[in-house]
C-alpha positions in Angstrom: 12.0 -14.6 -1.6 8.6 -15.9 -2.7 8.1 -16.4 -6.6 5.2 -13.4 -6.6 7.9 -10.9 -4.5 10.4 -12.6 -7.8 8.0 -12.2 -10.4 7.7 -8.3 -9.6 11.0 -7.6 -9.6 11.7 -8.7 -13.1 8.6 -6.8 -14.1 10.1 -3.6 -12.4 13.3 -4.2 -14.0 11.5 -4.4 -17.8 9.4 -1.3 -16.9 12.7 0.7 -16.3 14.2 -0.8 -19.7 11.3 0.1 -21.5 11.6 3.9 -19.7 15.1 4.0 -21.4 16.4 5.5 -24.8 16.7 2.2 -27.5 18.7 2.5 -30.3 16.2 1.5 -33.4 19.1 0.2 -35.5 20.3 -1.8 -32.4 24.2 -1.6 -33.9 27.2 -0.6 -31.7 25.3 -0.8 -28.6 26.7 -1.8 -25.2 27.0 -5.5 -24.1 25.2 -4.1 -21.2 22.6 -2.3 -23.2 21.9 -4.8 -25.5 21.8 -7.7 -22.4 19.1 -5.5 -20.9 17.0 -5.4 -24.5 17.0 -8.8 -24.8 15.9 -9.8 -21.6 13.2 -7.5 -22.2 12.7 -8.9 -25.8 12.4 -12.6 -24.1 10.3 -11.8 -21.1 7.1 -11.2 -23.2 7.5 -14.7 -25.0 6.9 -18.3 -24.3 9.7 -19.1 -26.4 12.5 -17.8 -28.5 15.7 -19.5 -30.6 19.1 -18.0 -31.0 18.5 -17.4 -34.7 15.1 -15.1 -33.6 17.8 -13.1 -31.5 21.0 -13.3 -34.1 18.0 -11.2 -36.8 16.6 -8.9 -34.0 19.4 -7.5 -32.4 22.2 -8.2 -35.4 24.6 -10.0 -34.1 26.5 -13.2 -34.3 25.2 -16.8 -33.4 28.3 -16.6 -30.5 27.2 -13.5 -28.8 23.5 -14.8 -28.9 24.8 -17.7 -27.0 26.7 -15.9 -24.7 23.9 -13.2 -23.7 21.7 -16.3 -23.1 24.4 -17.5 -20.8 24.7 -14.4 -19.1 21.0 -13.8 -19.0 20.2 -17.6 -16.9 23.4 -16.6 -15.1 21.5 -13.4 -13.7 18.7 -16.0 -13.1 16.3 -15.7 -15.6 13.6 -18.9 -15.9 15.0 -20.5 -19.1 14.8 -24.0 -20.2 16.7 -25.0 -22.8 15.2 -27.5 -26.0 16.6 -29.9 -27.7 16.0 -30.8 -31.4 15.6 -29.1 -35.0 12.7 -26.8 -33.4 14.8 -26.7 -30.5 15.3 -23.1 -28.6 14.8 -21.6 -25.3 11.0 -22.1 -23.2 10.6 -19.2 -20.4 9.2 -20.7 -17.6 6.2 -18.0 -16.2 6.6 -17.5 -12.2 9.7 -19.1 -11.7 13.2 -17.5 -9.6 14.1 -14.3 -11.4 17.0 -12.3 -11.0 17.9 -10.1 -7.7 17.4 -6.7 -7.4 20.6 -4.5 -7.2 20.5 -1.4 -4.9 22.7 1.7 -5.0 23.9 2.4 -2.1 21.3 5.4 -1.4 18.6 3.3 -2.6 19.7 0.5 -0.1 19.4 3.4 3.0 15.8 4.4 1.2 14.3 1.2 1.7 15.8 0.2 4.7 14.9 3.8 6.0 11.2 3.5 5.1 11.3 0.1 7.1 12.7 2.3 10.2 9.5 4.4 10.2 7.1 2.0 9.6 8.0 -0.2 13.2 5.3 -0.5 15.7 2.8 0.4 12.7 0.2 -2.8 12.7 1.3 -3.3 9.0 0.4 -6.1 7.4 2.8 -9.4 6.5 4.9 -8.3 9.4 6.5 -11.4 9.6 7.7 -10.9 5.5 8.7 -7.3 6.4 11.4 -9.1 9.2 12.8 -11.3 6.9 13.2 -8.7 3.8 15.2 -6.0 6.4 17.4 -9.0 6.9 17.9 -9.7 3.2 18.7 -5.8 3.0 21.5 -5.8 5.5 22.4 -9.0 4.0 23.6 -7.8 0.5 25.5 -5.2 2.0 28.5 -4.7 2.1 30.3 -3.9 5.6 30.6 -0.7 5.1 27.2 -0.1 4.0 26.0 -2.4 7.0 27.7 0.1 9.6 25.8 3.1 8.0 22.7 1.2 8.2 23.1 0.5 12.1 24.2 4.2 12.4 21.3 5.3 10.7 19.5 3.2 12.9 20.7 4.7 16.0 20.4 8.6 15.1 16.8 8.5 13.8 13.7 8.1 15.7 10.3 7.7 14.5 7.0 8.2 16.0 6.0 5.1 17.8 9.5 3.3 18.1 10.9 2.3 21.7 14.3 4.0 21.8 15.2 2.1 24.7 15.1 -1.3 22.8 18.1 -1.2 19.9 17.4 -4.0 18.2 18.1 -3.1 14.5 15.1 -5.4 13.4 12.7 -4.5 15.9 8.9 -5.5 14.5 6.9 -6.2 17.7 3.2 -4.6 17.0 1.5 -6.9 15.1 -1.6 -6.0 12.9 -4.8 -7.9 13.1 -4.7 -11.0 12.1 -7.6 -11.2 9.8 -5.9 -8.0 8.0 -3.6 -10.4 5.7 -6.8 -12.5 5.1 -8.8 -9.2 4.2 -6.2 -8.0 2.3 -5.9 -11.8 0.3 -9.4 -11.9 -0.4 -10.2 -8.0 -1.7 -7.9 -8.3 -4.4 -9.4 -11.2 -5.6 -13.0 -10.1 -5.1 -14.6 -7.6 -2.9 -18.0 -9.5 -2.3 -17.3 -10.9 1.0 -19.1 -12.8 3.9 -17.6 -11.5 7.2 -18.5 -12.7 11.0 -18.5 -9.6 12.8 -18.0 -10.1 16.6 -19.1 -6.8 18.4 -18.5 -9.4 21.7 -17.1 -13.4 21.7 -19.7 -15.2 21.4 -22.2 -13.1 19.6 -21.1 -13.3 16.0 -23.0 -11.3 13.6 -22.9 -12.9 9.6 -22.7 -10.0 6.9 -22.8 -9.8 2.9 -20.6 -6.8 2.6 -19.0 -4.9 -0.2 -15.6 -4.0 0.6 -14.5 -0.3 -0.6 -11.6 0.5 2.0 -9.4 -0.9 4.2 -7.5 1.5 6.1 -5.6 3.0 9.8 -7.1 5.3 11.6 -5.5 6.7 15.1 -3.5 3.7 15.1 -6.7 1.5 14.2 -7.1 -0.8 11.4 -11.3 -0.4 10.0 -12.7 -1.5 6.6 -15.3 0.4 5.0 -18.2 -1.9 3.9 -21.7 -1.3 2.4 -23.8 -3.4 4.2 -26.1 -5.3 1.6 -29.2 -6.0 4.1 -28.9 -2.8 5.7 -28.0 -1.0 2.6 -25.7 0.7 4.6 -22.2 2.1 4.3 -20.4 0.6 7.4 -16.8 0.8 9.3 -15.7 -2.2 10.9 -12.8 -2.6 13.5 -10.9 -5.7 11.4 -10.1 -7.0 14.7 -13.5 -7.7 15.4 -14.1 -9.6 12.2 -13.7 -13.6 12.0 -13.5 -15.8 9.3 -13.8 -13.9 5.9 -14.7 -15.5 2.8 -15.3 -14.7 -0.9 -19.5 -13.9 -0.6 -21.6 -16.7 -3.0 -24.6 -14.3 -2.7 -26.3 -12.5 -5.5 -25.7 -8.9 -5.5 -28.2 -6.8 -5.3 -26.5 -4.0 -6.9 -23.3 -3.3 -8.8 -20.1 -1.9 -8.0 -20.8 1.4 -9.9 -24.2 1.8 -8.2 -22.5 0.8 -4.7 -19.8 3.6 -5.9 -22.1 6.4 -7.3 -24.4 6.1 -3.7 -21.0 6.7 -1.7 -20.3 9.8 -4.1 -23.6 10.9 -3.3 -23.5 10.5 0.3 -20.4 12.9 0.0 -22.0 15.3 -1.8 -25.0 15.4 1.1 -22.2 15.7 3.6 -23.5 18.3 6.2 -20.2 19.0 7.4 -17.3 20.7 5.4 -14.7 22.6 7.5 -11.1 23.5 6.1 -7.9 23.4 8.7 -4.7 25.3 8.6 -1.5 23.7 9.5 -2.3 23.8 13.6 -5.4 21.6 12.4 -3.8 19.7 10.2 -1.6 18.2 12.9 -4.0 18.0 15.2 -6.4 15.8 12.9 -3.9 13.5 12.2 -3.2 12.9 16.1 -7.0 12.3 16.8 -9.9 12.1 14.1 -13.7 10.1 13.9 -13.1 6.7 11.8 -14.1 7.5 8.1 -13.5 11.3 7.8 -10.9 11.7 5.0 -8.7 14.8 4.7 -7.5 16.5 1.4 -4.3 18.6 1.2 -5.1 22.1 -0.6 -2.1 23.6 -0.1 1.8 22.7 -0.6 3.8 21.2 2.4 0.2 20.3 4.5 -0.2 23.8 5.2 -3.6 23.3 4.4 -7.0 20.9 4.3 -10.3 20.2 4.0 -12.5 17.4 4.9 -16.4 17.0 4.3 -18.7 14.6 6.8 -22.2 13.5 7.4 -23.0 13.7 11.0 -25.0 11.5 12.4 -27.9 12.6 14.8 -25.8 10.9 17.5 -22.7 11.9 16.9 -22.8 15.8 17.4 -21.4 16.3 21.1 -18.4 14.0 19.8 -18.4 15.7 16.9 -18.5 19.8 19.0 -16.1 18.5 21.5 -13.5 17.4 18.4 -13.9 20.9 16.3 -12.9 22.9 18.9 -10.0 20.7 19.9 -8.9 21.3 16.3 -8.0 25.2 16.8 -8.6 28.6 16.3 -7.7 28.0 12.5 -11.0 26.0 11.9 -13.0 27.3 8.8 -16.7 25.8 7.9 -17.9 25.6 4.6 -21.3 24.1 5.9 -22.1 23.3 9.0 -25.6 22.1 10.8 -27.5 24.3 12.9 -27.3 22.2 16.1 -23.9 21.8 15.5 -23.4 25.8 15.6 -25.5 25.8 18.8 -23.3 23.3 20.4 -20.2 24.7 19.8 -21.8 28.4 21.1 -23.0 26.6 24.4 -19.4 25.3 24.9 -17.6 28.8 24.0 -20.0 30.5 26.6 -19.5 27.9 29.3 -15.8 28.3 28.8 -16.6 32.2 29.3 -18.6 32.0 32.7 -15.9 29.4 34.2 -13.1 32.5 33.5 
């Protein structure tokens, strides 16, 4: 396991110690109890002794040593030093102790990897090798469950003909690690956008979204020369790099003009449970739906339409049911969807 993948797990694990009760006194506390404190007591310093541990957590100098022991057994980063100032140095970013899973936790995760084949997620090839760690550290029992499991569920987009327990075959765009890389560094980027090979289109973009859509990976840009707010098949982009532009505006003005853009939407229609399932089968790239009600029984999205986009957009409403409401709608768009109720009528 990479030493970032490492480095969150032992984070995780002080989070959870942190979430549990701790004995102020620290007396008469279990070896386990008082293992787990002072691993999180050590984790936030660069360096401790045994005497800083034999006054924090009361106990003797042989039990210090001994939870040490224990502690770099588990695999926690310590390096001992020598010498009158001598102690222990916690090296940052090194290999940290391995997750332990109960066993329903074990089916959880492996579960969630079930429903997630054949989903153009990103680090596929990372996602293979972590299902094999997770059968791995099974035991046989366990590992017999997990291939049962595997045969009795079936998830939306998986081949049931092919019962290969590890089967990862749709691959996501291959700029969409890249993407992924860069954004959390910086969201300033300069992307070649290729509508067609050979016609590559250069673009200083600010990066708010990236996100699947009918089975489609887009990023949501605002365009800085067009001052435009932009979706962009990831597939189609090439060679993304942090942007060394000047911006010409800042991430809470880029951020207050999408808020505004929302609130100018003319399009706001709330779905029942019919639309619901039907949006989420087939929708136009960018339209976001809320849940209002409990168990998806109910939704509402808002949308500018675009002058045009309204015979795509008629066409889709009426494919979304009887259950449609609109909160605001456009005149033309009202007339369209009339024209197509009463050509439905004279056809009867």
């Amino acid at each position: 396991m990479g030493i970032l993948a490492r480095t969150a797990e032992i984070k995780l694990f002080v989070i959870l110690v942190d979430l549990a009760t701790i004995n102020p006194e620290r007396q008469a506390m279990k070896k386990t109890e008082r293992v787990n404190l002072i691993m999180r007591y050590i984790n936030n310093r660069a360096h401790f002794t045994i005497a800083e541990l034999q006054k924090e957590f009361k106990i003797s100098r042989a039990t210090a040593i001994r939870d040490v022991q224990q502690i770099q057994e588990m695999g926690f980063p310590l390096l001992a030093t020598a010498g009158r100032g001598g102690g222990y140095d916690v090296l940052q970013n090194q290999y940290l102790p391995a997750v332990r899973f109960t066993p329903e936790e074990l089916k959880a995760v492996f579960i969630s990897f079930m429903a997630s084949k054949n989903s153009q997620l990103p680090y596929l090839q990372n996602r293979r090798s972590i299902t094999e760690k997770l059968i791995g550290i099974a035991s046989q029992t366990q590992q017999d469950e997990l291939i049962e499991l595997n045969n009795i569920l079936l998830f939306e987009n998986t081949n049931p003909a092919n019962p290969n327990l590890l089967e990862l075959d749709d691959a996501a765009p291959q700029e969409l690690n890249q993407l992924i890389g860069l954004a959390s560094k910086d969201k300033h980027l300069r992307v070649t956008y290729e509508i067609s090979p050979g016609w590559p289109q250069f673009m200083d973009v600010w990066l708010l979204h990236i996100f699947n859509t009918n089975g489609t990976w887009l990023v949501e840009v605002y365009d800085f020369e067009t001052a435009e707010f932009r979706y962009l098949p990831v597939a189609m982009l090439r060679d993304s790099i942090i942007s060394e532009e000047k911006q010409s505006l800042s991430e809470g003005e880029i951020l207050a003009q999408k808020l505004q853009k929302n609130r100018a939407a003319n399009l706001i229609v709330r779905l029942d449970s019919t639309g619901i399932q039907r949006f989420k089968r087939l929708h136009p790239p960018g339209i976001i739906l809320s849940f209002t009600g409990m168990f998806q029984s109910s939704g509402i999205f808002q949308y500018q339409v675009a002058s045009d986009e309204f015979d795509y957009i008629a066409d889709w409403l009426l494919y979304l049911g009887a259950g449609v409401q609109f909160d605001r709608i456009p005149e033309k768009l009202v007339n369209l969807l009339k024209a197509r109720a009463a050509n439905l009528t004279e056809k009867l």
